[in-house]
Backbone as CSV, one residue per row, in Angstrom:
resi,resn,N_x,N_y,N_z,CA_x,CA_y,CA_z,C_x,C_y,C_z
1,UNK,-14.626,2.787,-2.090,-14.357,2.175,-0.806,-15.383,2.640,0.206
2,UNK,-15.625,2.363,0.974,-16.391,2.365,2.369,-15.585,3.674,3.011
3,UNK,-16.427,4.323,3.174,-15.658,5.663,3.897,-15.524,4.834,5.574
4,UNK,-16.316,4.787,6.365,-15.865,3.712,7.333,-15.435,2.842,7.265
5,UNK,-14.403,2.200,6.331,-13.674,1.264,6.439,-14.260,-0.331,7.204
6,UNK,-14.917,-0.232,6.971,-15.833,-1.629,8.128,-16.010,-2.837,6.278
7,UNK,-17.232,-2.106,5.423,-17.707,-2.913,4.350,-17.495,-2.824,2.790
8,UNK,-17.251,-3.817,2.804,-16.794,-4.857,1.493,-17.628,-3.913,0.240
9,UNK,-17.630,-2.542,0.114,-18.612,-2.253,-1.042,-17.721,-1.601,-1.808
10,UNK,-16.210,-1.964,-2.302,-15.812,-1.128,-3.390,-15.359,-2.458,-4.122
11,UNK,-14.254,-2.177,-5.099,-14.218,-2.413,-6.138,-12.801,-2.382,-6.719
12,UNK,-12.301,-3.463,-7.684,-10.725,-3.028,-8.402,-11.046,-2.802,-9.904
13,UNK,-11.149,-1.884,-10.204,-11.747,-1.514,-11.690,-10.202,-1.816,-12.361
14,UNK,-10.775,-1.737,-13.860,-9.231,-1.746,-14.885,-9.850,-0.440,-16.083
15,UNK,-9.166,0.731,-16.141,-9.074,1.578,-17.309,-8.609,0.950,-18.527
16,UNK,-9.221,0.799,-19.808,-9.190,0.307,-20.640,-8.879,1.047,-21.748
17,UNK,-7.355,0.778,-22.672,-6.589,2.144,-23.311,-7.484,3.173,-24.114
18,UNK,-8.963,2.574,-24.816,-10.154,3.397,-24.935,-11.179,4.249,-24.106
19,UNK,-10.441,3.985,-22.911,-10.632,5.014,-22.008,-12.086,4.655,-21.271
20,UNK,-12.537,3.275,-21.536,-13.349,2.946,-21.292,-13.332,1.631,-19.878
21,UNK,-13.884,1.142,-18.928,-13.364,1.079,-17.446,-14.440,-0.597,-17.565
22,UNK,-13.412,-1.545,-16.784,-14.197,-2.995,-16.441,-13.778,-3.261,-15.208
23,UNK,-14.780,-3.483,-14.082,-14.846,-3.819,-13.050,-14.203,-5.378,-12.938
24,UNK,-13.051,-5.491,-12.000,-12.387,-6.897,-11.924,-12.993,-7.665,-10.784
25,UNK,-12.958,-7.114,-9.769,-13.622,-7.732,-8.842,-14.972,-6.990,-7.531
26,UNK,-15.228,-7.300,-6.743,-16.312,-6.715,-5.684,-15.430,-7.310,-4.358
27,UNK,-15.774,-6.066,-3.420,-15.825,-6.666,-1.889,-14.498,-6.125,-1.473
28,UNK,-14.127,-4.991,-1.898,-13.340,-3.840,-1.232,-13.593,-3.538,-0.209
29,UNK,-12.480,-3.113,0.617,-13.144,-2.284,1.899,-12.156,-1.053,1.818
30,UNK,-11.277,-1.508,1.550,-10.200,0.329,1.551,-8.980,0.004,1.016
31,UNK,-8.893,0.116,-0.279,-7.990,-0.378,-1.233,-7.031,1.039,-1.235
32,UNK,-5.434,0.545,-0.809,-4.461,0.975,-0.469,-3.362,0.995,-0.891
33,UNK,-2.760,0.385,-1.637,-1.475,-0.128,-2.961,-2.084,-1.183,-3.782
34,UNK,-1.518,-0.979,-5.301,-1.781,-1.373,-6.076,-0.150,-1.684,-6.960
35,UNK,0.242,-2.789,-6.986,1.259,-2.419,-7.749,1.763,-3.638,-8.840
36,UNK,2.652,-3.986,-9.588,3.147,-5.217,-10.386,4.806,-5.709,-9.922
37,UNK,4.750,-6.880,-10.268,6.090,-7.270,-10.149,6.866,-6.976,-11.063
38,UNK,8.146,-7.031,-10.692,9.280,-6.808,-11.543,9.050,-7.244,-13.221
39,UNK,8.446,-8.701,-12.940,8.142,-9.239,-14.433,6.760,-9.037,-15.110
40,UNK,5.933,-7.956,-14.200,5.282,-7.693,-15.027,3.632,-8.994,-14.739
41,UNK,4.034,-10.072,-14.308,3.218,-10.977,-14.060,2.305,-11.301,-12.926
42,UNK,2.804,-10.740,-12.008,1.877,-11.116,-10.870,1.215,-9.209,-10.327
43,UNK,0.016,-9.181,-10.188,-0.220,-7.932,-9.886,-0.634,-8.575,-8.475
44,UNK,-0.290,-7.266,-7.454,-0.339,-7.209,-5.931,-1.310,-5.977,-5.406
45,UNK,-2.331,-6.370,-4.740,-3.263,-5.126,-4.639,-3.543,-5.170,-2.392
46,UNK,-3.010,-4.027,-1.992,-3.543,-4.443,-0.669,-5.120,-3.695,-0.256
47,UNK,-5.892,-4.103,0.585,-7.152,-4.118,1.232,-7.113,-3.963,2.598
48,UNK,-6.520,-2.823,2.871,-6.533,-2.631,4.355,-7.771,-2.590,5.429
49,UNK,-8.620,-2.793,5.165,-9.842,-3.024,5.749,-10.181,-4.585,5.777
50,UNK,-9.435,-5.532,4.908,-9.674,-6.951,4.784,-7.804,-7.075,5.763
51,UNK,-7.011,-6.160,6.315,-5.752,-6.398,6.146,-4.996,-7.447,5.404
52,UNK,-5.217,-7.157,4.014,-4.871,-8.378,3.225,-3.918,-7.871,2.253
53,UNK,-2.929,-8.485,1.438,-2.733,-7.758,0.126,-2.884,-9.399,-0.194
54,UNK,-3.702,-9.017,-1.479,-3.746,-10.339,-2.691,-2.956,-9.784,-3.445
55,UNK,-2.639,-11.280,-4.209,-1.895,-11.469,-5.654,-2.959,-12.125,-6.862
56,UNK,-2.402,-11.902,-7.649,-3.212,-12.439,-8.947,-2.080,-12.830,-10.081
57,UNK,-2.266,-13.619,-10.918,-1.292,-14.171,-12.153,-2.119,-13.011,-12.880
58,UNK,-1.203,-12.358,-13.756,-1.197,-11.039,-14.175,-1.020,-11.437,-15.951
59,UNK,-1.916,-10.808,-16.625,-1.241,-10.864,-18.365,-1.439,-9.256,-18.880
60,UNK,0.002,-8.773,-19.084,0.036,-7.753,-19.264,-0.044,-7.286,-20.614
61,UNK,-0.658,-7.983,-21.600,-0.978,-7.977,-22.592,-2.588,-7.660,-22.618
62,UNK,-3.460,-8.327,-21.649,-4.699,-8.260,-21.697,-5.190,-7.095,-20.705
63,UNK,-4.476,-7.132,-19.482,-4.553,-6.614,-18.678,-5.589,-7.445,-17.427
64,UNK,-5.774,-8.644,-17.755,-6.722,-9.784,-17.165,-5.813,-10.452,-16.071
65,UNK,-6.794,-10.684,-14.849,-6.004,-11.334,-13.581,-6.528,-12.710,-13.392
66,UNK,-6.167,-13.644,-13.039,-7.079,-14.425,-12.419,-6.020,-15.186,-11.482
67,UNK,-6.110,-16.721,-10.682,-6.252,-17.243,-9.615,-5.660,-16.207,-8.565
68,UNK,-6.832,-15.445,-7.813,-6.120,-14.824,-6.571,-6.493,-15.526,-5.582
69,UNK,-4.702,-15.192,-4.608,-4.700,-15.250,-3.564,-4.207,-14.557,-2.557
70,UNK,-3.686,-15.220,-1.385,-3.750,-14.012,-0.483,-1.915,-14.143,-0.778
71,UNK,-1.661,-13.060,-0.506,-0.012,-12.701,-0.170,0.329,-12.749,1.026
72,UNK,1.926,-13.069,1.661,2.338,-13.104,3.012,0.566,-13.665,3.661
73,UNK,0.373,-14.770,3.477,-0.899,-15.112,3.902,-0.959,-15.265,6.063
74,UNK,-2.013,-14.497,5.951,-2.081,-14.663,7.674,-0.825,-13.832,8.583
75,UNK,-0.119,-13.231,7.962,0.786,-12.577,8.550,0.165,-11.099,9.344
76,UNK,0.697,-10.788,10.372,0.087,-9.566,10.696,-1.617,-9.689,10.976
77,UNK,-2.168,-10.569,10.541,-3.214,-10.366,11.027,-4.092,-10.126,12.391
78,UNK,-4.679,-9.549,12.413,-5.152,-9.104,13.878,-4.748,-8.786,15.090
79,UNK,-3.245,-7.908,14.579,-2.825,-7.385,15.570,-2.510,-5.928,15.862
80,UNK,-3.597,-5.418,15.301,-3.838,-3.676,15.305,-3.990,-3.424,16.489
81,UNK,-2.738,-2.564,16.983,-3.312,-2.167,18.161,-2.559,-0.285,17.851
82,UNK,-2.953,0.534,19.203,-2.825,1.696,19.618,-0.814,1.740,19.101
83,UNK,-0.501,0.925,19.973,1.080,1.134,19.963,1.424,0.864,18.250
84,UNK,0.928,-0.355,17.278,1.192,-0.376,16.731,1.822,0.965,15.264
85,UNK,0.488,2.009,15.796,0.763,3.076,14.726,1.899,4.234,15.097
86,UNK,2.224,3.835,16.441,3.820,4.527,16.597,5.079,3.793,16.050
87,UNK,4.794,2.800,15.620,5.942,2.218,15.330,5.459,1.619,13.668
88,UNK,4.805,1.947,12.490,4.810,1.426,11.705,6.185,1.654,10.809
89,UNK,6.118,0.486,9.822,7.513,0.806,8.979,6.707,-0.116,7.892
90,UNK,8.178,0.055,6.548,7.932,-0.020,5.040,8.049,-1.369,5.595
91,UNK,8.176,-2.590,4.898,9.318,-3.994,4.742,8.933,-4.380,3.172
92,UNK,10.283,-4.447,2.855,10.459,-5.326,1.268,10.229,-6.523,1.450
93,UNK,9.405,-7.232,0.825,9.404,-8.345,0.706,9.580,-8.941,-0.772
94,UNK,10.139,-10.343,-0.481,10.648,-10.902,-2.382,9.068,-11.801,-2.631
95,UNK,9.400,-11.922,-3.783,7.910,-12.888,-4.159,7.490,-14.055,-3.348
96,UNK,7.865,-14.306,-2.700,7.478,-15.497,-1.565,6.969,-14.919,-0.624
97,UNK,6.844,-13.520,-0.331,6.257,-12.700,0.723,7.349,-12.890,2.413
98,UNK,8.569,-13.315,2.117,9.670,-12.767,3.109,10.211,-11.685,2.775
99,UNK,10.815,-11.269,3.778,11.543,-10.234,3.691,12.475,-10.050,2.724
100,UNK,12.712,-9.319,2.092,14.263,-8.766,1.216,15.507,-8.597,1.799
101,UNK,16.332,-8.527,0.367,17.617,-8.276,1.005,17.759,-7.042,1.440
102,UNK,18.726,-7.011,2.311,19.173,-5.498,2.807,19.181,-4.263,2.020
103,UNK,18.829,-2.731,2.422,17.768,-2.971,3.461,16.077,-3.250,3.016
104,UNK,15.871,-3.948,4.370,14.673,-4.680,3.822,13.632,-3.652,4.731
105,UNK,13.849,-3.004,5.712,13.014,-1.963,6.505,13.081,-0.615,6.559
106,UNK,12.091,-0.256,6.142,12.084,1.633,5.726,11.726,2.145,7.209
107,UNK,12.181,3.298,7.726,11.997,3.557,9.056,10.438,4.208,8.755
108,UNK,9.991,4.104,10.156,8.770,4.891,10.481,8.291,6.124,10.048
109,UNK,7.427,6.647,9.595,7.602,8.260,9.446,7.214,8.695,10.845
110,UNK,6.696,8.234,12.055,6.459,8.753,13.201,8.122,8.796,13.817
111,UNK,8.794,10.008,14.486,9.825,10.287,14.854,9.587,10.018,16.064
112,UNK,10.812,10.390,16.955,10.896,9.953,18.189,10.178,10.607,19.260
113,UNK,9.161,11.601,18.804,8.266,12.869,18.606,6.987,12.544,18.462
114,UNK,6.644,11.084,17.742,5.538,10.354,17.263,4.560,11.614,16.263
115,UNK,5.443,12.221,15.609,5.086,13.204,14.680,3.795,12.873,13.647
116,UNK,3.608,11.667,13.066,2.804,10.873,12.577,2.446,9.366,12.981
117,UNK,1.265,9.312,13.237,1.233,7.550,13.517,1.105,6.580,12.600
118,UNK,0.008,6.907,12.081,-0.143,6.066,10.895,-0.190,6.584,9.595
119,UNK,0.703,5.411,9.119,1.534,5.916,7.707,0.502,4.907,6.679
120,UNK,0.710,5.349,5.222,-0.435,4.726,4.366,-0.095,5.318,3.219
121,UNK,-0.257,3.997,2.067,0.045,4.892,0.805,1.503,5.600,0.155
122,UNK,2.830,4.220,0.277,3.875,4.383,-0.167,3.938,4.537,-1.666
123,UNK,4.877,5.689,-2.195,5.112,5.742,-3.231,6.243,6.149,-3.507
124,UNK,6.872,5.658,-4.532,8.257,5.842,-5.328,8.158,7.365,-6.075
125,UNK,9.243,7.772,-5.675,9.409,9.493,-6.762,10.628,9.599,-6.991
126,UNK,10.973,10.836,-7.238,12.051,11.032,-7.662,12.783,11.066,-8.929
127,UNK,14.064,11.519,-9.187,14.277,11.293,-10.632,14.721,10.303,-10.700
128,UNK,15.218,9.735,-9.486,15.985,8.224,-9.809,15.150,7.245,-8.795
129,UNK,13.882,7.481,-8.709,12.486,6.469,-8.284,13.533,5.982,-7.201
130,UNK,14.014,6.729,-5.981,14.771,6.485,-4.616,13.971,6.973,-3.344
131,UNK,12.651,8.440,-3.072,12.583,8.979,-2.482,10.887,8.395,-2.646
132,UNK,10.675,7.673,-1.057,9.628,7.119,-0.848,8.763,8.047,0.080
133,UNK,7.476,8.453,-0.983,6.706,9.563,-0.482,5.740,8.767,0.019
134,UNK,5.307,8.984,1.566,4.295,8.306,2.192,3.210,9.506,3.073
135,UNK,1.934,9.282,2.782,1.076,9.516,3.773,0.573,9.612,4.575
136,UNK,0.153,9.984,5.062,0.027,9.641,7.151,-1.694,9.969,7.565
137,UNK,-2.291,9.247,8.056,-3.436,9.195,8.200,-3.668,10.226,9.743
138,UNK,-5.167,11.309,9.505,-5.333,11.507,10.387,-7.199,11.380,10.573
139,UNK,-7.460,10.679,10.232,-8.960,10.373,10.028,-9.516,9.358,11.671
140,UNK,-10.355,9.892,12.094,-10.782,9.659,13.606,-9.756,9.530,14.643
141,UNK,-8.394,10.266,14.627,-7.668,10.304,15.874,-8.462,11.668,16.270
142,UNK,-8.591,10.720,17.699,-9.052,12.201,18.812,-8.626,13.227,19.210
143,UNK,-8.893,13.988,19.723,-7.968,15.435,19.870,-6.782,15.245,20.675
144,UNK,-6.777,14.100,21.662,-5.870,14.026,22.361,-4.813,13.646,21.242
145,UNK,-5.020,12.538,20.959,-4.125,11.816,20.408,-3.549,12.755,19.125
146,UNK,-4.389,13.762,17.922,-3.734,14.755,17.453,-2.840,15.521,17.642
147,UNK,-2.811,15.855,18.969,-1.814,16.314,19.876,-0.336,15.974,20.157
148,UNK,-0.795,14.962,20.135,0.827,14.059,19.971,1.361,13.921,18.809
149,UNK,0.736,14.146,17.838,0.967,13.346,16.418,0.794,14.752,15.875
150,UNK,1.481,16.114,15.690,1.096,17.221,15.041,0.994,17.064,13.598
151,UNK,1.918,16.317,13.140,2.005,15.901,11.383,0.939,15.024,10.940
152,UNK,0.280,14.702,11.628,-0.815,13.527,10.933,-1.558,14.303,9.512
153,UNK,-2.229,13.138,8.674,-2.128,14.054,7.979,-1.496,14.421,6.984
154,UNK,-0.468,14.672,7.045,0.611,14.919,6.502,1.562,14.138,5.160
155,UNK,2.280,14.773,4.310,2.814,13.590,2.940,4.367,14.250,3.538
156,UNK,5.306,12.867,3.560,6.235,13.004,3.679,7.456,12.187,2.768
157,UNK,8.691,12.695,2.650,9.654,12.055,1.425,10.550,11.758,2.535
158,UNK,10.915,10.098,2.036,12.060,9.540,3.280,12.947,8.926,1.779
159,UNK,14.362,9.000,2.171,15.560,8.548,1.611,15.591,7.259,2.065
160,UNK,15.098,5.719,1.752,14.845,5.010,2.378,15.733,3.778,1.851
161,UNK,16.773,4.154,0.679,17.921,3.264,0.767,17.325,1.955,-0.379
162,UNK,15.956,2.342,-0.796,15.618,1.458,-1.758,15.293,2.551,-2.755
163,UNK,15.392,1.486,-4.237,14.886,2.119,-5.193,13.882,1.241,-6.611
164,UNK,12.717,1.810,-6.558,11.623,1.078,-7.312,12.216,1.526,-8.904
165,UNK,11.445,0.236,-9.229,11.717,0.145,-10.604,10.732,0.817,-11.783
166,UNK,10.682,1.420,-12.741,10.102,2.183,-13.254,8.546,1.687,-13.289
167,UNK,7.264,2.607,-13.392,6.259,2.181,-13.618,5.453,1.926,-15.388
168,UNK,4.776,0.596,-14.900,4.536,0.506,-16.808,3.497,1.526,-17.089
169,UNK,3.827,2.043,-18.243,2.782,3.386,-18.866,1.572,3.056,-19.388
170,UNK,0.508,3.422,-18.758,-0.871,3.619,-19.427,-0.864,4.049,-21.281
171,UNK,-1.668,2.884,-21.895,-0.877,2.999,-23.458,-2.463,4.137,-23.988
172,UNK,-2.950,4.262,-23.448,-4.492,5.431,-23.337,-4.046,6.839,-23.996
């Protein structure tokens, strides 16, 4: 990825069970979740530097993607602002890219404290894949703004009332 986050110079590679690696596509900018659907068929990759997450028709036999497009298309776009990273949150969405059923919103990891602003990099743990461990970015906040945000930075586990479904195993 682009350590400045600005250009398109990374990459979605695929590990190959010989341990050997094929480049899927070009024009990364800061690749951020990576994950599959329930059935296994559609893989979902987000590009937070494109603020995008694509989809792809997925064969989990080959491990080959093809027609991508964009997911929740045009949603959220271009509306990064300052306030926004005090208030980020999870949202489930079903394969149509709406929201889920209840609950469909993971709270903020920034507290009422604004302990962290920006959150990044959800993941499922636990023994019963319930406890959503998220990241918190502290990369070019200014000193002021560190200040406010002492946890930035920071990996945190929220009880968030959802629970992911197991991940498929690398057969390598």
């Amino acid at each position: 990825m682009d350590e400045g986050e600005k250009l398109p110079t990374g990459g979605l590679f695929r590990l190959q069970p010989d341990l050997a690696w094929h480049k899927m596509i070009d024009g990364i900018i800061c690749s951020n979740a990576l994950c599959l659907s329930p059935d296994s068929r559609v893989k979902y990759h987000a590009d937070s530097g494109q603020r995008t997450v694509w989809a792809w028709d997925f064969n989990p036999a080959t491990g080959d993607i093809d027609k991508r497009r964009r997911f929740r298309p045009d949603r959220h776009r271009g509306r990064r602002s300052r306030r926004r990273h005090c208030r980020q949150r999870g949202v489930r969405v079903d394969p149509t890219g709406e929201a889920g059923a209840s609950p469909a919103t993971i709270p903020p990891v920034a507290s009422t404290d604004h302990a962290a602003g920006c959150s990044a990099c959800p993941m499922f743990g636990g023994p019963c894949l319930d406890i959503i461990f998220v990241t918190s970015a502290a990369i070019r906040l200014s000193a002021e703004t560190r200040a406010t945000q002492p946890q930035a930075g920071r990996l945190f586990a929220i009880k968030g009332g959802v629970k992911r479904l197991p991940e498929v195993r690398f057969r390598g």
